[in-house]
Structure formats: structure tokens, C-alpha cells
Residue frames as a rotation matrix with the C-alpha (Angstrom) as fourth column:
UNK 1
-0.900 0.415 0.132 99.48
-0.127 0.040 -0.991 -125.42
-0.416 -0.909 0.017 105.93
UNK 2
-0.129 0.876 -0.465 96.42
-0.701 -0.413 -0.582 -124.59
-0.702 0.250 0.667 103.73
UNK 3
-0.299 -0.301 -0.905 97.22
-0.592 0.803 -0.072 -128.12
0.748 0.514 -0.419 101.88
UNK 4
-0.749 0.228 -0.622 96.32
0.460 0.855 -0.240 -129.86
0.477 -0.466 -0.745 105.09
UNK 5
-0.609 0.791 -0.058 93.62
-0.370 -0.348 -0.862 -128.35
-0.702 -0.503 0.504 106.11
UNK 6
-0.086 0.504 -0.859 92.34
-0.891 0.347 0.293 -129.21
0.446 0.791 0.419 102.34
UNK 7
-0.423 0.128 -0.897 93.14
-0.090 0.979 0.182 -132.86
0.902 0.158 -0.403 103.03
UNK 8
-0.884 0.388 -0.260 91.84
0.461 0.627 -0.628 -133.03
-0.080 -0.675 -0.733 106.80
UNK 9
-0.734 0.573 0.365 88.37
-0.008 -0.545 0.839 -130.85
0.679 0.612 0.404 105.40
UNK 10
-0.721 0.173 -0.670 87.07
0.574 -0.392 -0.719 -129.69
-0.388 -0.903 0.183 108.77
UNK 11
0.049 0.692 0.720 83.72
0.817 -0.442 0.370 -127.78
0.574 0.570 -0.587 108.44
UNK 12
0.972 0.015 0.236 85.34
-0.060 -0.949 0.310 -124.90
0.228 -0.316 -0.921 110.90
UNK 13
0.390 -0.915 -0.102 88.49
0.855 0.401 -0.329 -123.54
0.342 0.041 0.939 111.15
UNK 14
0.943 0.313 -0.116 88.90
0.314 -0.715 0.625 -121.51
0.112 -0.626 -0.772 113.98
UNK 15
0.070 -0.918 0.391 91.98
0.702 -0.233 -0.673 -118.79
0.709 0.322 0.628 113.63
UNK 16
0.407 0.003 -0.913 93.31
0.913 0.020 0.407 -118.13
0.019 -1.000 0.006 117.22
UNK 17
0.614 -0.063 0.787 93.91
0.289 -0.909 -0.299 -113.98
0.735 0.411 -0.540 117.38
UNK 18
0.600 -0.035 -0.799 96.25
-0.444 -0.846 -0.296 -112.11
-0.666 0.532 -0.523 117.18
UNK 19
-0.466 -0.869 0.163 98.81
-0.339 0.346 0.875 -114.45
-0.817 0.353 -0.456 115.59
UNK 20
-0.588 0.003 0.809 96.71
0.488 0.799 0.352 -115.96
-0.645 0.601 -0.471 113.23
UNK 21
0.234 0.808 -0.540 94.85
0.157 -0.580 -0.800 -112.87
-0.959 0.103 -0.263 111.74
UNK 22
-0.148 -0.335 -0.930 96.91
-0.772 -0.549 0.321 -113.11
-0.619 0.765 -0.177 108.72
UNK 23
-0.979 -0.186 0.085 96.34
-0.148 0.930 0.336 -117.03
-0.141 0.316 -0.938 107.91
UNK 24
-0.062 0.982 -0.180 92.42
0.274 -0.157 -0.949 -116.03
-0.960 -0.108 -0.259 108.73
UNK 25
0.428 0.544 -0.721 92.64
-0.639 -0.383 -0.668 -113.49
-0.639 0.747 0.184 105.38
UNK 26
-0.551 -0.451 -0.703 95.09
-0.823 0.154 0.546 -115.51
-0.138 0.879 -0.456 103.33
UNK 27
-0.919 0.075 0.387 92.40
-0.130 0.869 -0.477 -118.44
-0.372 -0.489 -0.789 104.15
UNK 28
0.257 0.933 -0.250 89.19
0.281 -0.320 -0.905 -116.69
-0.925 0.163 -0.344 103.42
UNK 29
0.253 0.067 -0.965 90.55
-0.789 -0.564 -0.246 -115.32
-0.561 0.823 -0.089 100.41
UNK 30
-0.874 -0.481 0.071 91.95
-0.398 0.793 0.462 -118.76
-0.279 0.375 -0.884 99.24
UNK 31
-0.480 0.805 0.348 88.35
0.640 0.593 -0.489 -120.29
-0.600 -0.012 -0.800 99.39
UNK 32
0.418 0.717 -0.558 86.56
-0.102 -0.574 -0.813 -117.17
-0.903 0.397 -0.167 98.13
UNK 33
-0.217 -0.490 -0.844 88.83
-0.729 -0.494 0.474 -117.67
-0.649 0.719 -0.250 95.15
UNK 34
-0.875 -0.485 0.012 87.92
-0.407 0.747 0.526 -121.11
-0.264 0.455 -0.850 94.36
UNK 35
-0.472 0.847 -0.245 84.74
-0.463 -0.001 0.887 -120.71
0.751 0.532 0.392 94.71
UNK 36
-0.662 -0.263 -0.702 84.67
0.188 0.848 -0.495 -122.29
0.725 -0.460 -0.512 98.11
UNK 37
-0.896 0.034 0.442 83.90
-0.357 -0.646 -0.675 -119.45
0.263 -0.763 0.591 100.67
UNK 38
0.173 0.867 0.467 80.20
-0.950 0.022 0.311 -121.00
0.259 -0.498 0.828 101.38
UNK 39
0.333 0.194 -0.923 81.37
-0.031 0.980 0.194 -124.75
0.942 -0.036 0.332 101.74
UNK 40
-0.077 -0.740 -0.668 83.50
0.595 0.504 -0.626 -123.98
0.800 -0.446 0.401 104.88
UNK 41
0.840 0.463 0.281 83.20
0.341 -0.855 0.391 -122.12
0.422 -0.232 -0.876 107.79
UNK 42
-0.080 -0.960 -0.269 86.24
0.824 0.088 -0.559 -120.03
0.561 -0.266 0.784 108.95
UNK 43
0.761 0.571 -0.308 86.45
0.575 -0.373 0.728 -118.08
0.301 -0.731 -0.612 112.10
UNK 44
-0.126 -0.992 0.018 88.62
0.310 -0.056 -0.949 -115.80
0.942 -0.114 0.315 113.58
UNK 45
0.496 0.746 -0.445 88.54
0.312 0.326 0.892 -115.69
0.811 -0.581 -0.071 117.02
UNK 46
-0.252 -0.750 0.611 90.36
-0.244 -0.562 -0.790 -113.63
0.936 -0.348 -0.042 119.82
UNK 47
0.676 0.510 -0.532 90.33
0.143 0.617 0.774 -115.70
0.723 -0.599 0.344 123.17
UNK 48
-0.142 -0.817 -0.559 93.07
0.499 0.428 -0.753 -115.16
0.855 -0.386 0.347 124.98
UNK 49
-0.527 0.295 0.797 91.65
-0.589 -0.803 -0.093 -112.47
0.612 -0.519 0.597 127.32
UNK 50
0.727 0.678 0.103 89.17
-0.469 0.382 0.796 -115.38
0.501 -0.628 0.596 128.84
UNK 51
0.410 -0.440 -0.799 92.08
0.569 0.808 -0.153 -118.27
0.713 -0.391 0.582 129.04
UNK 52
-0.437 -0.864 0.251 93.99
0.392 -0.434 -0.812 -115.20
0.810 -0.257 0.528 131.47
UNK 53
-0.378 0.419 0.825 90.90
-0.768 -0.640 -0.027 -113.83
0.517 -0.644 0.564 133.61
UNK 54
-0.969 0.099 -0.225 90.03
0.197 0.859 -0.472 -116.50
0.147 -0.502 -0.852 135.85
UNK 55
-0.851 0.525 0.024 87.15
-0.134 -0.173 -0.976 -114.54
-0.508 -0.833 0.218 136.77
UNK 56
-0.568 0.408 -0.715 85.39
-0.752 0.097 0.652 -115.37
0.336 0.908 0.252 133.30
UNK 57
0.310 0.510 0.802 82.53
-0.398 0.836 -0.377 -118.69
-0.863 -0.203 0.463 133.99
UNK 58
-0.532 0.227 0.816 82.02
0.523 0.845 0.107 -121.45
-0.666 0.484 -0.568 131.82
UNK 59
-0.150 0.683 0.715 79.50
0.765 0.538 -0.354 -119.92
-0.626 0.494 -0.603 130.81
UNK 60
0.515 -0.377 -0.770 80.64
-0.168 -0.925 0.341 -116.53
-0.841 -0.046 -0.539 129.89
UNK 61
-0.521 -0.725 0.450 83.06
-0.161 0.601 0.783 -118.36
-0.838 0.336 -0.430 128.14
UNK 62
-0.646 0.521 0.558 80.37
0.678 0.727 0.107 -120.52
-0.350 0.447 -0.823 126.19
UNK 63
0.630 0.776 -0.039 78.70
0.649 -0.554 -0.521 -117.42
-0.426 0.303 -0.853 125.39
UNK 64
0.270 -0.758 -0.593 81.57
-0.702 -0.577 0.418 -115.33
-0.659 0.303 -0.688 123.90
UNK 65
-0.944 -0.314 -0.102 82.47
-0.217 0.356 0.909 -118.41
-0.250 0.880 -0.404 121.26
UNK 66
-0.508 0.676 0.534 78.84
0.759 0.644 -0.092 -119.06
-0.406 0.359 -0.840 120.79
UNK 67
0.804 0.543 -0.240 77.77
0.150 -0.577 -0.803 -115.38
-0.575 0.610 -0.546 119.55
UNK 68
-0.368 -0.650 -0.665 81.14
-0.809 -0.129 0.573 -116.18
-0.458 0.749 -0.478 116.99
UNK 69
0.154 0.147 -0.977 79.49
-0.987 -0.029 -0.160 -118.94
-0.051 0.989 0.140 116.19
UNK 70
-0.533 -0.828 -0.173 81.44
-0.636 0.527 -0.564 -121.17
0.558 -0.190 -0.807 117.76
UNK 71
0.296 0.477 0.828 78.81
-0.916 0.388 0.104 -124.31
-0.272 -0.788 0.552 119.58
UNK 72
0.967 0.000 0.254 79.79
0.007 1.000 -0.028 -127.61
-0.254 0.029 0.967 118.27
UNK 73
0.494 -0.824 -0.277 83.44
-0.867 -0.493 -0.077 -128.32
-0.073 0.278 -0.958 117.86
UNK 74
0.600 0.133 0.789 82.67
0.024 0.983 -0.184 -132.52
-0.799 0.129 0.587 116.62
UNK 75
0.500 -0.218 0.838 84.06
0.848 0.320 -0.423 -131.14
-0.176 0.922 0.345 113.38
UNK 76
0.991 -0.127 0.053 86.16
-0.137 -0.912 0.388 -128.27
-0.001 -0.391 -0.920 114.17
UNK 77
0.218 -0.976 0.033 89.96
0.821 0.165 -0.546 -127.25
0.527 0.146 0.837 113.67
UNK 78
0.789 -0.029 -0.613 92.00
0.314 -0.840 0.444 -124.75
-0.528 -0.543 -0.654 115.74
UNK 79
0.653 -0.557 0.513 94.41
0.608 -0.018 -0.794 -123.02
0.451 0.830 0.327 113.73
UNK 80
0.970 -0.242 -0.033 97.22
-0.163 -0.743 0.649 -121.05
-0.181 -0.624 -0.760 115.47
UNK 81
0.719 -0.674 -0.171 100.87
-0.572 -0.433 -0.696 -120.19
0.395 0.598 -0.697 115.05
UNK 82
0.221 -0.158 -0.962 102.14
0.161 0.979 -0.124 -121.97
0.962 -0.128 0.242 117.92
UNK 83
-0.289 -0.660 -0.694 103.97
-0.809 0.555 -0.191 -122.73
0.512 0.506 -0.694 119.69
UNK 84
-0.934 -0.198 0.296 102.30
-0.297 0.891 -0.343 -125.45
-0.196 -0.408 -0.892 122.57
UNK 85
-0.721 0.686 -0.103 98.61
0.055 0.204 0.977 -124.89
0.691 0.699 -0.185 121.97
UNK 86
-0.763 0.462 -0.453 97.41
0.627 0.356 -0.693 -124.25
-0.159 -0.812 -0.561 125.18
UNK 87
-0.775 0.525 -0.352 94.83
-0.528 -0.844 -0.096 -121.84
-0.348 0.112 0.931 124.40
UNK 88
-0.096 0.757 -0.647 92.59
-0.869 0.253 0.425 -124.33
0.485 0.603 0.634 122.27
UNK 89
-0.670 -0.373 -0.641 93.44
0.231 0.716 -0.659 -126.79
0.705 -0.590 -0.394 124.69
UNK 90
-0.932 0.363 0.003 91.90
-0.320 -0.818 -0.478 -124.34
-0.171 -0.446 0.879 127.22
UNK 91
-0.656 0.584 -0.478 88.74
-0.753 -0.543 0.370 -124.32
-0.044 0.603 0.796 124.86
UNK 92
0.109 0.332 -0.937 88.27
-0.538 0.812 0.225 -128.00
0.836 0.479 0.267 124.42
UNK 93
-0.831 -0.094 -0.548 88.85
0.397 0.588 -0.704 -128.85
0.388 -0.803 -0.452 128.17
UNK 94
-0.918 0.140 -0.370 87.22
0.270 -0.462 -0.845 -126.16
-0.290 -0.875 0.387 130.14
UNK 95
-0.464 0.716 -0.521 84.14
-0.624 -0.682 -0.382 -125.24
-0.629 0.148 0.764 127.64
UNK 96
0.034 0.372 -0.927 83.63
-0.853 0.494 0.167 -128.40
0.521 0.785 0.335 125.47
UNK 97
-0.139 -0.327 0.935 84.91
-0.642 0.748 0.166 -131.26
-0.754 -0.577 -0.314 128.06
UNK 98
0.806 -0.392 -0.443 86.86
-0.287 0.395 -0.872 -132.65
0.517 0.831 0.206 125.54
UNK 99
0.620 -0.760 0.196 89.76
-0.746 -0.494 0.446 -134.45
-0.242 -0.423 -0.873 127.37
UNK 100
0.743 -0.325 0.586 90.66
0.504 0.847 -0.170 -137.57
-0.441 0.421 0.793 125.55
UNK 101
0.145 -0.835 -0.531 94.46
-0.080 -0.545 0.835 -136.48
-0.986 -0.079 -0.146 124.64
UNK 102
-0.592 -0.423 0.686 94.01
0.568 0.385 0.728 -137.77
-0.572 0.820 0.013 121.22
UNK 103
0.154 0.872 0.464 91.02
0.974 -0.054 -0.221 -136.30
-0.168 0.486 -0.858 120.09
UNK 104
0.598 -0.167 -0.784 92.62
0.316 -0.850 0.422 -132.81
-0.737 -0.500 -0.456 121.63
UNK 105
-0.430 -0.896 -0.111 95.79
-0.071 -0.089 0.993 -133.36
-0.900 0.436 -0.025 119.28
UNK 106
-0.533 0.195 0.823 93.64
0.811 0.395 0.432 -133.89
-0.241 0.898 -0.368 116.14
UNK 107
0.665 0.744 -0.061 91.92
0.747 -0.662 0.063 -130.42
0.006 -0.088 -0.996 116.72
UNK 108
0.432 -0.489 -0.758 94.72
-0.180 -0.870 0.459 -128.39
-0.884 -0.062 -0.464 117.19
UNK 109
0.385 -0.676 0.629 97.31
0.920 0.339 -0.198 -127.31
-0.079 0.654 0.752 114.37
UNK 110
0.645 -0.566 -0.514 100.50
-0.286 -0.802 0.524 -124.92
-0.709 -0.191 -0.679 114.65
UNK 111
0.852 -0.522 -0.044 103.00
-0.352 -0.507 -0.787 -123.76
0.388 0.686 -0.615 112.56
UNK 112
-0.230 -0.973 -0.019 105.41
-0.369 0.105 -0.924 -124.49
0.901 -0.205 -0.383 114.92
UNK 113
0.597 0.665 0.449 105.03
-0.594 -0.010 0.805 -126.56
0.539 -0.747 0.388 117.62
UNK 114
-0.232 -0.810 0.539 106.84
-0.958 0.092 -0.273 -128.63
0.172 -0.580 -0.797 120.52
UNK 115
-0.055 0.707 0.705 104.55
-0.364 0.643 -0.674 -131.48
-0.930 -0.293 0.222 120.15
UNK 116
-0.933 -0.360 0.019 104.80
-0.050 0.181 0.982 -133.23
-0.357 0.915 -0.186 116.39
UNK 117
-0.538 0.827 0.166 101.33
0.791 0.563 -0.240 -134.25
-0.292 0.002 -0.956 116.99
UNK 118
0.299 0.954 0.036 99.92
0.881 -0.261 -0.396 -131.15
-0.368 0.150 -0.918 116.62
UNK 119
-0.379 -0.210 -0.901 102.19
-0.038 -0.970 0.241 -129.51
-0.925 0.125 0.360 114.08
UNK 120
0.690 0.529 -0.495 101.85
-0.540 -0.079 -0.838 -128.92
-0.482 0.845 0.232 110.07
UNK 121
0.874 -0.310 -0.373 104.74
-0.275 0.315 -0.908 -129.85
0.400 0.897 0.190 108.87
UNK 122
0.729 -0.662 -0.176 107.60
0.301 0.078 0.951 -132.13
-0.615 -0.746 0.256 110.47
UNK 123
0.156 -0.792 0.590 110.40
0.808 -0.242 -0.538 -130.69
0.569 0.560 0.602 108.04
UNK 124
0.653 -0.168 0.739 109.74
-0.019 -0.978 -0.206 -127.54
0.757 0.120 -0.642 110.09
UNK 125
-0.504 -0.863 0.012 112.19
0.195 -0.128 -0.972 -126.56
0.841 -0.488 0.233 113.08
UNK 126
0.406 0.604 -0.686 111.17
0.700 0.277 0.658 -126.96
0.588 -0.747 -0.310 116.16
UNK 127
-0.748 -0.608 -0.267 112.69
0.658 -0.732 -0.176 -123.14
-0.088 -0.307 0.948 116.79
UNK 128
0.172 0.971 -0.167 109.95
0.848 -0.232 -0.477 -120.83
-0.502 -0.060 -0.863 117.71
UNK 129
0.432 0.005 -0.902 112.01
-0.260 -0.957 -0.130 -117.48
-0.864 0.291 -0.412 116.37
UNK 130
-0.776 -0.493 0.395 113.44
0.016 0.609 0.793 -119.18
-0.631 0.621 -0.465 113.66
UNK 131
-0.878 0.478 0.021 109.88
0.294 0.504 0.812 -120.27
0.377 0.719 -0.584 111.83
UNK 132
-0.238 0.955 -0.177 107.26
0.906 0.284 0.314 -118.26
0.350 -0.085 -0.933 113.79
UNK 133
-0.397 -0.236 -0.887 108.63
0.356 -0.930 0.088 -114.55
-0.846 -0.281 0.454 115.45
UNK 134
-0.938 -0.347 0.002 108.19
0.236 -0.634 0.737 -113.22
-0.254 0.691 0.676 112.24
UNK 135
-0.332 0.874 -0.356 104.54
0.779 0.467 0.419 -114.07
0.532 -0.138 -0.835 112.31
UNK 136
0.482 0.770 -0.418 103.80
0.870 -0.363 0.334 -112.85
0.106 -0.524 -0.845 115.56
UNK 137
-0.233 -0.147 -0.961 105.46
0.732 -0.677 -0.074 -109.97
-0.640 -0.721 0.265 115.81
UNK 138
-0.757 -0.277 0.592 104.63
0.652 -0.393 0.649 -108.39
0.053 0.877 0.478 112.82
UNK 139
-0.775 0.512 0.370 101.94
-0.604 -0.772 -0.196 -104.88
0.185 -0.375 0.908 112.79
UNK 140
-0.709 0.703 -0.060 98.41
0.653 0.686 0.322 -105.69
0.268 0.189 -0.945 114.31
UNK 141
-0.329 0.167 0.929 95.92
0.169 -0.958 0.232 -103.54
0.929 0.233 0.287 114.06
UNK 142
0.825 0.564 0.025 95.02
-0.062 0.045 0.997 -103.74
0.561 -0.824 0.072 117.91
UNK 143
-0.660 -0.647 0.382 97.80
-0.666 0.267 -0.697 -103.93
0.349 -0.714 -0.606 120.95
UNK 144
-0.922 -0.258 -0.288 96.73
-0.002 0.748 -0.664 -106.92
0.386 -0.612 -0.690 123.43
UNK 145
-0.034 0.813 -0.581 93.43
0.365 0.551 0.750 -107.90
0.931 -0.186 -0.315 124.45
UNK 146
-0.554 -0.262 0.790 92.73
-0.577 -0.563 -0.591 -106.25
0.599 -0.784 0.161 128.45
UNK 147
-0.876 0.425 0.226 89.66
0.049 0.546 -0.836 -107.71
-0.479 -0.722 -0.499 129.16
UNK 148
-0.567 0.819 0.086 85.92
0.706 0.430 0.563 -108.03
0.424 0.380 -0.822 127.59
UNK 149
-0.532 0.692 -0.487 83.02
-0.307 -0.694 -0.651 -105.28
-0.789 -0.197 0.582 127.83
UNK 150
-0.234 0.576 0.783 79.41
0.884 0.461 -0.074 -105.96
-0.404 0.675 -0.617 125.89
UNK 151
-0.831 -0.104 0.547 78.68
0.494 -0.591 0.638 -103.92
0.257 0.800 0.542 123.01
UNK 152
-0.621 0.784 0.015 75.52
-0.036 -0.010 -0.999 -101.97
-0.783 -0.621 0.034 123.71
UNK 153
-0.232 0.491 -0.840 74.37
-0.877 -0.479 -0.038 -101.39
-0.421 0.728 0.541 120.29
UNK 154
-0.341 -0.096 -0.935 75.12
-0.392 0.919 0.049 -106.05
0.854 0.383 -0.351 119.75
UNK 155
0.664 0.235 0.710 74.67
-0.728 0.418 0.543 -106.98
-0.169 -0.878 0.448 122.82
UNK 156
0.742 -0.386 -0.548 77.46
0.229 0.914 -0.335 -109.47
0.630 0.123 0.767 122.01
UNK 157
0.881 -0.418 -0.221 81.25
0.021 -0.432 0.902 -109.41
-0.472 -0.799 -0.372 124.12
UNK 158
0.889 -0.390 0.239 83.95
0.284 0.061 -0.957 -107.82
0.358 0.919 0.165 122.80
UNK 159
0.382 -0.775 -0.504 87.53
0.886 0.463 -0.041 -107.89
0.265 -0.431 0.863 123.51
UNK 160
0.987 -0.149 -0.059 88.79
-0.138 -0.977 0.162 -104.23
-0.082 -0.151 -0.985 125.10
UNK 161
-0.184 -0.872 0.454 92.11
0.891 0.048 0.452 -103.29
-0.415 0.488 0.768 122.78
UNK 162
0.130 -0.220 -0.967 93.46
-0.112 -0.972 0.206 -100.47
-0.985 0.082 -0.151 122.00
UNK 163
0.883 -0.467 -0.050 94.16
0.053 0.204 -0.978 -99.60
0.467 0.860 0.205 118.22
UNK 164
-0.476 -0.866 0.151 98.40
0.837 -0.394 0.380 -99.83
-0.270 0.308 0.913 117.36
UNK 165
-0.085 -0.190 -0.978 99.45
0.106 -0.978 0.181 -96.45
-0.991 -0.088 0.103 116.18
UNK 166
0.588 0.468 -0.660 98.52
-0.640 -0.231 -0.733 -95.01
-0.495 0.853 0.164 112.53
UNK 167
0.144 -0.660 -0.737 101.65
-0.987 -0.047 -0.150 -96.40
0.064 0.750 -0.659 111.00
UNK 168
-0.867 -0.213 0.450 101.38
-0.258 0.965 -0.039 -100.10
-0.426 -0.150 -0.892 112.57
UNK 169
0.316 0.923 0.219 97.70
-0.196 0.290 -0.937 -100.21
-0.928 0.253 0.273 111.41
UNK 170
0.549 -0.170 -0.818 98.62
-0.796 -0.404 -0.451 -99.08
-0.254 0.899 -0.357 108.12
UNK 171
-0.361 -0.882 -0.304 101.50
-0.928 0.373 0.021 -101.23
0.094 0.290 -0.952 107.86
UNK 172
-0.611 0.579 0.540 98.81
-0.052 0.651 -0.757 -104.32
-0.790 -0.491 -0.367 109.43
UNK 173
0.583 0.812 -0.016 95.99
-0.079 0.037 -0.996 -103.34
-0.809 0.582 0.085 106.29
UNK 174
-0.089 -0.681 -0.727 99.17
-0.951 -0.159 0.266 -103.39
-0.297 0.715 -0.633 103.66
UNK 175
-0.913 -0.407 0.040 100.07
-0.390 0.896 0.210 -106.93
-0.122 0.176 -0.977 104.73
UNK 176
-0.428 0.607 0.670 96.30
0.010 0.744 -0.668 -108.01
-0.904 -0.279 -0.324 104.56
UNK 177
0.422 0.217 -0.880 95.69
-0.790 -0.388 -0.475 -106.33
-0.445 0.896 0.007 101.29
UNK 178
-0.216 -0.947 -0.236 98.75
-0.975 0.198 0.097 -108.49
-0.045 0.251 -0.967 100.29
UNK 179
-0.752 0.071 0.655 97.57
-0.350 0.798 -0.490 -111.76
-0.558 -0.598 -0.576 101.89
UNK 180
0.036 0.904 0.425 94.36
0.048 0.423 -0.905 -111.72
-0.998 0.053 -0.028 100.77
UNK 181
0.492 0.168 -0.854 95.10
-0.836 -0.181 -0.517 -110.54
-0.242 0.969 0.051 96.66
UNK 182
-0.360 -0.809 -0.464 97.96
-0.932 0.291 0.217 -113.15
-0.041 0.511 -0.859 96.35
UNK 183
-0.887 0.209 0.413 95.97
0.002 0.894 -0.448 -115.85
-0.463 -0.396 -0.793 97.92
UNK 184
0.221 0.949 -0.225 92.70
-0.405 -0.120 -0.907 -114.67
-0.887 0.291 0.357 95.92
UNK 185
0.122 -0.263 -0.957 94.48
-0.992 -0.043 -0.115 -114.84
-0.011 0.964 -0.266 92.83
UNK 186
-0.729 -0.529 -0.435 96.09
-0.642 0.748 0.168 -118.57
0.237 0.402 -0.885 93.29
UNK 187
-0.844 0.348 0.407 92.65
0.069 0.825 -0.561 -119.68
-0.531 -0.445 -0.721 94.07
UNK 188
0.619 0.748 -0.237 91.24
-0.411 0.051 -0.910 -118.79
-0.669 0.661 0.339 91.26
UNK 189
-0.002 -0.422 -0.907 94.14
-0.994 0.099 -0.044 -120.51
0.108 0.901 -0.420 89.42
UNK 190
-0.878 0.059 0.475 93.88
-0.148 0.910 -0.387 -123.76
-0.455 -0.410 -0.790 91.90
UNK 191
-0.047 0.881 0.471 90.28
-0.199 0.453 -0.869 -123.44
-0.979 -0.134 0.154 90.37
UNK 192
0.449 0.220 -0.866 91.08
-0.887 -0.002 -0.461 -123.29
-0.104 0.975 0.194 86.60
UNK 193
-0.557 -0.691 -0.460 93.72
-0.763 0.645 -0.045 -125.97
0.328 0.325 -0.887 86.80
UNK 194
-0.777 0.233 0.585 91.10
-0.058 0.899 -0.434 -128.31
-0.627 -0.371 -0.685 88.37
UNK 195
0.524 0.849 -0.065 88.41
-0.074 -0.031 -0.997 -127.43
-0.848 0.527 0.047 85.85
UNK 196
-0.070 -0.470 -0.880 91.28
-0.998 0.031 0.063 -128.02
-0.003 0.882 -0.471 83.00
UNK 197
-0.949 -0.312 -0.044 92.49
-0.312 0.950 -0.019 -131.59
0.048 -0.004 -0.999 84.31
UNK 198
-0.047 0.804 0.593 88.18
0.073 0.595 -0.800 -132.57
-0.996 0.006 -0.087 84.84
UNK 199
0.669 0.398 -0.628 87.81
-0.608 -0.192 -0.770 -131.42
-0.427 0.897 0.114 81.02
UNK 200
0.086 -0.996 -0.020 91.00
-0.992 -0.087 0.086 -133.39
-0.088 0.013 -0.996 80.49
């Protein structure tokens, strides 16, 4: 996955929560290893709570991805596990009016996906437990998204979620510990081997 993203080089790459909170660190820590982490911007970004409340606006909306950061999306990747994509879909219809079906499919990208257009890799199976379950179901350090309440101390909106119990957190900060050293590490070797082959 983290091979195409290199090759389509998107100046944001928005990671779609909770499934993708683990591609978010193994992402950030890839770049920070190469030396990257200021060329790119990566987001992570917990949305589903709006695409479900109807009673959210537009502009609600548009204000919840804009204090992430989130206003121009000309150069912009969604990044999610899969499996159809309707969530960034969502995003780019209802808050960007974006509806050109191509442009839509060149923004999104899933692990797994019913749509070829807008997966990573056609070798994969087009079996959602097979090549994604394992993904999402694994610990997170929250349970589900409820609904949206503003900080008082940010003034920004944040998503109301319980924590998971001690032992799913735990078992959630293991695998990111994990994520993020292994991926730190092979981006700092992705960065020697390219600073061998330029001396080369």
C-alpha cells in the first residue's frame, strides 16, 4: 500500500478511523524515518459519527474536517481498509461537491475493495474476512464513535467514545508500538539504501 501512495505522492493522506489507525502510525513513522514527516501531510480522521447523524449540516461537517485540517481536498487521498468506500465518498459529495465518478475513484484507496478502481492491489481477494477482518477487528483504544460534543478547553468537535477496557487498550498501544518501530526502522533503511545508490 505505502508503495503507492509513494508513487501517486498526494500532499494529504487522510486515514479513515477506526480501521485505519494502524496504517496512520505505520505511515507517520515510515516518513518520520526517511526523513520525510514535514514533506507530507497525514491525517487521521474519525468521521463516521457525521456520515450516520443526519442531523449534522454541511457545515458542521465542514467545520469538524476543517479544525483537522482538512479544507482543500484538489490534492488529497483517502486511505481506508475497505471495503466500498462510502464514507469518503460521503466527504467528497456532500462537503466538497466533488461528483465526477472518476475524480471520486482516484481519491479513494482500500485494502480491499469491491470496486478495482479504488483498490491497492488487484492480486488481492476480493474477500472482505479473508484480507481485511483481521484489520478491523483487532484492539482499539476507543469502542464506536456515538456522536460529537465540543471540547470546552479547544473549542474544536470531538467524537464521544468510550475507552475499550484496560487490556484492549493495552493490547491497541502494543500493536502501535510495533507498527510504528518496525516501520521507523525500514525507513531509515529505505533512506540509507537511497543515499548509497545516489553516492553510487
Amino acid at each position: 500500500m505505502f508503495s503507492e501512495l509513494d508513487e501517486r505522492d498526494a500532499a494529504m493522506e487522510i486515514y479513515l478511523g477506526r480501521d485505519a489507525v494502524f496504517m496512520y502510525y505505520a505511515r507517520r513513522a515510515l516518513l518520520w524515518g526517511r526523513g520525510e514527516k514535514s514533506q507530507k501531510k497525514v491525517v487521521y480522521l474519525n468521521y463516521s459519527t457525521l456520515v450516520k447523524e443526519e442531523r449534522f449540516t454541511v457545515e458542521e461537517r465542514r467545520r469538524y474536517l476543517r479544525e483537522r485540517g482538512i479544507t482543500d481536498v484538489s490534492n488529497a487521498i483517502f486511505v481506508d481498509t475497505g471495503y466500498v468506500g462510502s464514507i469518503p465518498e460521503h466527504i467528497l459529495k456532500e462537503v466538497f461537491d466533488i461528483h465526477d465518478r472518476e475524480e471520486i475513484d482516484k481519491k479513494i484507496l482500500l485494502i480491499s475493495a469491491n470496486d478495482e478502481k479504488r483498490m491497492v492491489r488487484k492480486s488481492f481477494r476480493h474477500d472482505k474476512t479473508a484480507s481485511i477482518a483481521p484489520i478491523e477487528w483487532g484492539p482499539m483504544f476507543t469502542r464506536s464513535a456515538t456522536g460529537l460534543y465540543e471540547d470546552k478547553k479547544t473549542g474544536k468537535l470531538q467524537p464521544i467514545a468510550k475507552p475499550s477496557d484496560a487490556g484492549t487498550i493495552l493490547g491497541h498501544e502494543t500493536i502501535k508500538y510495533l507498527c510504528m518501530r518496525h516501520f521507523y526502522l525500514l525507513g531509515r533503511w529505505q533512506k540509507e539504501e537511497a543515499s548509497q545508490e545516489a553516492r553510487n
